[in-house]
C-alpha positions as CSV (number, residue, x, y, z in Angstrom):
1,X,124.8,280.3,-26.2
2,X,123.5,276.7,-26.6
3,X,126.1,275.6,-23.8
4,X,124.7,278.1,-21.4
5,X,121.2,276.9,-22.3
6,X,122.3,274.0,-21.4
7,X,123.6,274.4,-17.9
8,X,120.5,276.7,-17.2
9,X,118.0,273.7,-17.9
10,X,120.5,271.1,-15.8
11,X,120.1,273.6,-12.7
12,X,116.1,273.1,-12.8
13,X,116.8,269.2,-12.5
14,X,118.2,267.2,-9.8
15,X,120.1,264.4,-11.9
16,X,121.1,262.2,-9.1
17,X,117.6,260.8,-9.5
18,X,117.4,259.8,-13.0
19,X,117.9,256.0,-12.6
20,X,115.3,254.1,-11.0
21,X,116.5,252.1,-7.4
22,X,115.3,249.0,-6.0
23,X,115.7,247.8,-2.0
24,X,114.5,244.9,-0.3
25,X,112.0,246.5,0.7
26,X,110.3,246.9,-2.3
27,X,111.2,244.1,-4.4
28,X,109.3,241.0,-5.1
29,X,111.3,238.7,-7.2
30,X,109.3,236.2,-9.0
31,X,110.5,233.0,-11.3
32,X,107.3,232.4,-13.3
33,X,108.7,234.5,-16.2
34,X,111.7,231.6,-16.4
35,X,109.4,229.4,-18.8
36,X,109.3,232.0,-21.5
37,X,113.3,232.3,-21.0
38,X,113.7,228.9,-21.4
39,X,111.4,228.2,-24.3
40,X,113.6,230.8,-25.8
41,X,117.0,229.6,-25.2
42,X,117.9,232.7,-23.8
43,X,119.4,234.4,-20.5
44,X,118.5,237.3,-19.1
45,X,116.4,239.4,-16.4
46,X,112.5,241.0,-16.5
47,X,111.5,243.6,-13.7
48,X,108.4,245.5,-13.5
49,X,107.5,248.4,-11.7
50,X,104.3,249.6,-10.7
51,X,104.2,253.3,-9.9
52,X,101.2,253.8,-8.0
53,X,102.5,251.2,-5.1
54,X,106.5,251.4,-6.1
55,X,106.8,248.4,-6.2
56,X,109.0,246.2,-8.3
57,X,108.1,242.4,-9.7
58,X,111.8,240.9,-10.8
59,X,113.0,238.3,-12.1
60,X,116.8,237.6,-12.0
61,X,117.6,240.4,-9.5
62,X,121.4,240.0,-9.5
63,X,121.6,240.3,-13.2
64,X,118.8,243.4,-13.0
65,X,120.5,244.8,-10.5
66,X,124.4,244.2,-10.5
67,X,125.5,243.5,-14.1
68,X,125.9,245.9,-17.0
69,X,125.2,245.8,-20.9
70,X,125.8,248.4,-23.6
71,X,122.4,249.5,-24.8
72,X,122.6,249.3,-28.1
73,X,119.7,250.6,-30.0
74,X,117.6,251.8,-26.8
75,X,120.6,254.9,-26.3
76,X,118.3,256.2,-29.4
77,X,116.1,257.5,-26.6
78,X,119.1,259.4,-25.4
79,X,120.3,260.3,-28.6
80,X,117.4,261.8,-29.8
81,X,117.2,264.1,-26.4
82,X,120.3,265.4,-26.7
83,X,120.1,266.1,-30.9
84,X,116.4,267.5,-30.2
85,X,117.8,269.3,-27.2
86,X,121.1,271.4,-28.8
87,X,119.1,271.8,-32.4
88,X,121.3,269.0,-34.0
89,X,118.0,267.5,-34.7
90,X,115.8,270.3,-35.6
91,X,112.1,268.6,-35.1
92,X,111.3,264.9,-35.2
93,X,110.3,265.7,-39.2
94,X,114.4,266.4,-39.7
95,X,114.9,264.2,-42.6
96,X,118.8,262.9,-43.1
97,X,119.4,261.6,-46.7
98,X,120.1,258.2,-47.5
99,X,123.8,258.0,-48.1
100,X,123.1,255.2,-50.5
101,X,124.7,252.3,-48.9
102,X,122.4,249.2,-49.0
103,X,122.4,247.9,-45.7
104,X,120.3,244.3,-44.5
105,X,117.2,246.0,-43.0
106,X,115.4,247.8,-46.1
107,X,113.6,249.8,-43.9
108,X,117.5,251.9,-43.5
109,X,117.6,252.3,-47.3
110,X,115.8,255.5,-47.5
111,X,115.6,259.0,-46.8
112,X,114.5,259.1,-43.0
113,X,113.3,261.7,-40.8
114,X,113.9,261.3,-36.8
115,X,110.5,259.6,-36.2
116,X,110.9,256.9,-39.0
117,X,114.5,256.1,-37.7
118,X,113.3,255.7,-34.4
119,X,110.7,253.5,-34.9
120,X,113.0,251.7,-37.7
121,X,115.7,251.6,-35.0
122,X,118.1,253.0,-38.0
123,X,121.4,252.8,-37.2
124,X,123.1,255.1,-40.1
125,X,120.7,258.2,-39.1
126,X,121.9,258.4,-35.2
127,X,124.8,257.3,-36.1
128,X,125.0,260.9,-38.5
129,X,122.8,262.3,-35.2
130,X,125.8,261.7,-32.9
131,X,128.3,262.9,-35.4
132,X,126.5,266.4,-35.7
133,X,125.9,266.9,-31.5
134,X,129.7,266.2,-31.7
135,X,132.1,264.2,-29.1
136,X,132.3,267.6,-26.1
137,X,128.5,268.1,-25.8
138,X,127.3,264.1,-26.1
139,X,130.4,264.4,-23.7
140,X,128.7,267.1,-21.3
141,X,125.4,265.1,-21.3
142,X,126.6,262.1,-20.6
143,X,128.2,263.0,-17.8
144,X,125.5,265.5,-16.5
145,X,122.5,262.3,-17.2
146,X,125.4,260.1,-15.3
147,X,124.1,257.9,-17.8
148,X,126.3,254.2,-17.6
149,X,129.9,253.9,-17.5
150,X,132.9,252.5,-18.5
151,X,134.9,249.7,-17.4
152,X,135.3,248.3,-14.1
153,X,132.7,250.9,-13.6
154,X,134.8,254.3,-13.7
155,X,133.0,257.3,-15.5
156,X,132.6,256.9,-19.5
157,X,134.8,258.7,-21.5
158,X,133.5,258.9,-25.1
159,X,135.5,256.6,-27.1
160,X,134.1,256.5,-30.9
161,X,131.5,259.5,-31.0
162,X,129.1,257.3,-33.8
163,X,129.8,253.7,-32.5
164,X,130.3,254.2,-28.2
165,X,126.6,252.5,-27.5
166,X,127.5,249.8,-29.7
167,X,130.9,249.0,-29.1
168,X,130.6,247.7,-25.6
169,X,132.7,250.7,-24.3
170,X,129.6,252.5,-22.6
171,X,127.2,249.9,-20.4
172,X,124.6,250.2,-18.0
173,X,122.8,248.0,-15.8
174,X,119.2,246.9,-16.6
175,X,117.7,248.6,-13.4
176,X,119.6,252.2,-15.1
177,X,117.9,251.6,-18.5
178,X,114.4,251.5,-16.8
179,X,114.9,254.6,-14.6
180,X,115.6,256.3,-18.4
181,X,112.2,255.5,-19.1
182,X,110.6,256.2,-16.2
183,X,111.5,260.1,-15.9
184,X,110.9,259.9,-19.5
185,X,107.5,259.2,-19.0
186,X,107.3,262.0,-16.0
187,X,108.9,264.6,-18.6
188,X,111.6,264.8,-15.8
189,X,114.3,264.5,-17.4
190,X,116.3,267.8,-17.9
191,X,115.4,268.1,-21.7
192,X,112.7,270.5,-22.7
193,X,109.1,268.7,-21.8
194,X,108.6,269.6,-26.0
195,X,111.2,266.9,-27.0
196,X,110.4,264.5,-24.4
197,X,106.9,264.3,-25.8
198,X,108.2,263.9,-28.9
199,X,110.3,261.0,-28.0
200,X,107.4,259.6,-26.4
201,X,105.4,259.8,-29.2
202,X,108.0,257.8,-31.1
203,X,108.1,254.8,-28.8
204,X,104.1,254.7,-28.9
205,X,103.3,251.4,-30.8
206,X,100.5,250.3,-29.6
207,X,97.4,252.5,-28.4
208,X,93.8,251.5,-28.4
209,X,90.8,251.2,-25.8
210,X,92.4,248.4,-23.3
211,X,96.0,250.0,-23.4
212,X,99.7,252.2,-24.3
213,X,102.3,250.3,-25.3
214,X,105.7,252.7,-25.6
215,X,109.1,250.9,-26.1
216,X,112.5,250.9,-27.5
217,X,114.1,247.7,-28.6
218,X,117.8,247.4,-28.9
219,X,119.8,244.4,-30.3
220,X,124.1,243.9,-29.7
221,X,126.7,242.0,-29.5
222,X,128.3,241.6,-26.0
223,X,132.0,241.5,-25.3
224,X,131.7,237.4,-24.9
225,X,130.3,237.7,-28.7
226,X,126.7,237.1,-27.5
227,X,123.7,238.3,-28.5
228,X,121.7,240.5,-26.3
229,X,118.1,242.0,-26.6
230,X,116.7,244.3,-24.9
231,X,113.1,246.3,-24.9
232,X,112.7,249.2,-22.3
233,X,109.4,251.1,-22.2
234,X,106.0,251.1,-20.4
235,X,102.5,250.0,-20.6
236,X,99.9,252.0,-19.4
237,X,96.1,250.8,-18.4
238,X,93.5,253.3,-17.1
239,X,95.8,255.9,-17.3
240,X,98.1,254.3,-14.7
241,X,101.6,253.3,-15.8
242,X,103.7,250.3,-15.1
243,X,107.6,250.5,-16.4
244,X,109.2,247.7,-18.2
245,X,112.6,246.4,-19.0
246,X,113.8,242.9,-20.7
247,X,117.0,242.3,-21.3
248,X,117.8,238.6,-22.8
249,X,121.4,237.1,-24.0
250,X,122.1,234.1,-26.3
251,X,125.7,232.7,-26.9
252,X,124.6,232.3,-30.6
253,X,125.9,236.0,-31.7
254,X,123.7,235.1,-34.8
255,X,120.8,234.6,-32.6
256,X,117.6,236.7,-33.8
257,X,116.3,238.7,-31.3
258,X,114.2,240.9,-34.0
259,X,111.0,239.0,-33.0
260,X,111.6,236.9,-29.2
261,X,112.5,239.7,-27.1
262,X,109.1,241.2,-28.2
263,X,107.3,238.2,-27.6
264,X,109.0,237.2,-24.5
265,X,108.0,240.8,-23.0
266,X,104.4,240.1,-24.5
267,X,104.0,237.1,-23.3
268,X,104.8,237.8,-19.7
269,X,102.8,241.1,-19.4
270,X,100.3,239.0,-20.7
271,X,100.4,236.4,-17.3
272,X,100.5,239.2,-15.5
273,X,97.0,240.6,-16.4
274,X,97.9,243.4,-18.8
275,X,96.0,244.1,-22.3
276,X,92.4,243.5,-21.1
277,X,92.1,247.4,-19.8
278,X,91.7,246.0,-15.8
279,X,95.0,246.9,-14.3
């Protein structure tokens, strides 16, 4: 019954248009965002796009566009759709016990429901999460969101059902992870519009009078043993939305990308115009 709920709600959704797509035509690519790179000593690629015109701002279009990453923590947004979706998370107030293993971040050392975990990023909980959905269906929705791939590019096949967005088997290109977001914010994704607001909900940080900031951060280890950041969301001023994604890489694998790739992203919204409430 839940599989033929499933194909029911793909057929009201065209999923060919999930990802977002950028052409010369609509791309401006701009290399004042290098400085906040550099002060980093990081790598990586920032684009912006602005819905109302459809226009993109970009810096480092090749890597933007051409190269992949594995997400990481930002497949929570995924993750979450697809428990929510097939009742393997029942509401975001599903709490999964602690299993008792102390783990580095404290904030994973608790009893968690799936708002909590997604705003704690905990690993352990969607780890459990992917276990319940189970390898066929994560299978089915993988391929149905023709969300990343494998290598040299072929279709993913699911290798480790609680470790695949982690383990550098699945990877998708930064210009991918933003379209996520974007039909996210659109409820257009083919998940009911219920769970999508509640996903939303979970990436909301930061809401007051001038502005919404919604994003995901994720944090891995690449296949050269770097480490890679990313934060994927939007930001949203006078009710009109602008989609995000930053995706930064330091050959230190013990690099700590907990607090830069946050401050990188703020600080170039930031020379951009946002958080004053006149975008």
């Amino acid at each position: 019954m839940i599989k033929n709920n499933m194909i029911r709600l793909l057929l009201l959704f065209t999923i060919a248009g999930t990802m977002a797509s950028c052409t010369q035509n609509n791309v401006k690519e701009d290399d004042s965002p290098k400085k906040y790179f550099d002060e980093n000593n990081v790598d990586g690629c920032f684009a912006l796009f602005n819905n109302g015109t459809g226009d993109f701002t970009i810096y480092n279009l090749k890597r933007y566009r051409d190269s992949t990453y594995l997400p990481a923590s930002t497949f929570k947004i995924i993750n979450s759709l697809i428990g929510l979706q097939t009742g393997s998370i029942s509401s975001d107030s599903m709490v999964i016990p602690w299993d008792g293993v102390q783990r580095s971040v404290e904030a994973w050392n608790k009893d968690l429901n799936m708002y909590e975990a997604f705003r704690a990023s905990s690993v352990p909980y969607y780890q459990e999460v992917a276990r319940r959905i189970g390898k066929d269906t994560m299978q089915f929705w993988l391929d149905s969101l023709k969300y990343g791939a494998g290598k040299d590019k072929k279709p993913y096949k699911i290798s480790k059902i609680d470790s695949f967005w982690l383990d550098n088997s699945l990877k998708l290109t930064p210009d991918q992870n933003l379209g996520v977001v974007k039909q996210l914010y659109f409820d257009e994704l083919p998940f009911f519009k219920i769970y999508q607001q509640k996903v939303k909900h979970a990436m909301l940080f930061e809401d007051n009078s001038n502005y919404k900031l919604a994003y995901k951060t994720g944090w891995g280890i690449t296949d050269k043993r770097h480490a890679l950041g990313w934060v994927v969301g939007w930001i949203e001023e006078n009710k009109h939305p602008y989609f995000f994604v930053l995706n930064i890489e330091s050959s230190n694998p013990d690099y700590d990308m907990s607090t830069v790739r946050l401050k990188i992203l703020k600080d170039i919204l930031k020379e951009y115009g946002f958080f004053e409430g006149q975008m």
